[in-house]
C-alpha positions in Angstrom: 65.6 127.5 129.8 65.9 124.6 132.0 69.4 123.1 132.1 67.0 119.7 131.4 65.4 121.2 128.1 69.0 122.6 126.9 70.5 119.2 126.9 67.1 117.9 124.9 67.7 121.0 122.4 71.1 119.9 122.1 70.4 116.3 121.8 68.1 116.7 118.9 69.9 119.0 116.9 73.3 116.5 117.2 70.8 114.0 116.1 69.5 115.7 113.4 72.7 116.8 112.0 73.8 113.0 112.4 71.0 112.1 110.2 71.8 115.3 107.8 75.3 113.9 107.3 74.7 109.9 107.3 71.9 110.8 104.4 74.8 112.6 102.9 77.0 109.8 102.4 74.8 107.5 101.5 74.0 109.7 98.3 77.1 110.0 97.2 77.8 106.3 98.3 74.8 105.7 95.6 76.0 107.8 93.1 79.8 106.0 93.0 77.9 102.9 92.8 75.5 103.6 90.2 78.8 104.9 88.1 80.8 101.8 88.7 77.2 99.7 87.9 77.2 101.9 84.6 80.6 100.9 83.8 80.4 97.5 84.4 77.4 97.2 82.1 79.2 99.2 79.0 82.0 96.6 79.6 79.7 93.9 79.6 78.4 95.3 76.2 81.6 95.8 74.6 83.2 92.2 75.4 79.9 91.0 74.0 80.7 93.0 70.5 84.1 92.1 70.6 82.6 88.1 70.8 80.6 88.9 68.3 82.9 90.5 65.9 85.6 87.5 66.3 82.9 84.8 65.8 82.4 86.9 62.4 86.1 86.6 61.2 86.0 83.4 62.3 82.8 82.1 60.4 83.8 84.2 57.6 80.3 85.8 57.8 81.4 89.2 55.9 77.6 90.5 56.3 77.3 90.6 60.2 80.8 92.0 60.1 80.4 94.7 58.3 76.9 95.6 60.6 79.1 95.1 63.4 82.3 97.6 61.9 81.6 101.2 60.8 81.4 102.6 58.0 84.7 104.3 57.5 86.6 101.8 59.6 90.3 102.3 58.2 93.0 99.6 58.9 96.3 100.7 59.3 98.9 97.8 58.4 102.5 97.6 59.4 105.5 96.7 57.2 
């Protein structure tokens, strides 16, 4: 081989691995995000139950809360 085609060999195969590792992180940079996304969301949804649990109590609407509580909720009470 040509000292010219050896640097083109080697030139393509740094850029390929370039591209091999770039595509790498951005997966796992995706991934984090789409966890963190995930979290945020399930927050989200359980500030909006909490809302809606407090507006219950405070309407007195004993229906919605108990759709909102489980069934075998148990309150502990101290003394």
């Amino acid at each position: 081989m040509k000292t010219s085609q050896l640097k083109f060999v080697n030139t393509i195969f740094l850029a390929s691995s370039l591209f091999v590792v770039i595509g790498c992180q951005n997966q796992a940079e995706k991934a984090e995000l789409d966890k963190f996304k995930a979290t945020a969301q399930m927050q989200e949804q359980n500030k909006e139950i909490v809302r809606e649990v407090i507006n219950a109590i405070d309407s007195g609407d004993l229906d919605k809360l108990g759709n909102l509580l489980s069934h075998n909720i148990c309150f502990h009470y101290f003394s």
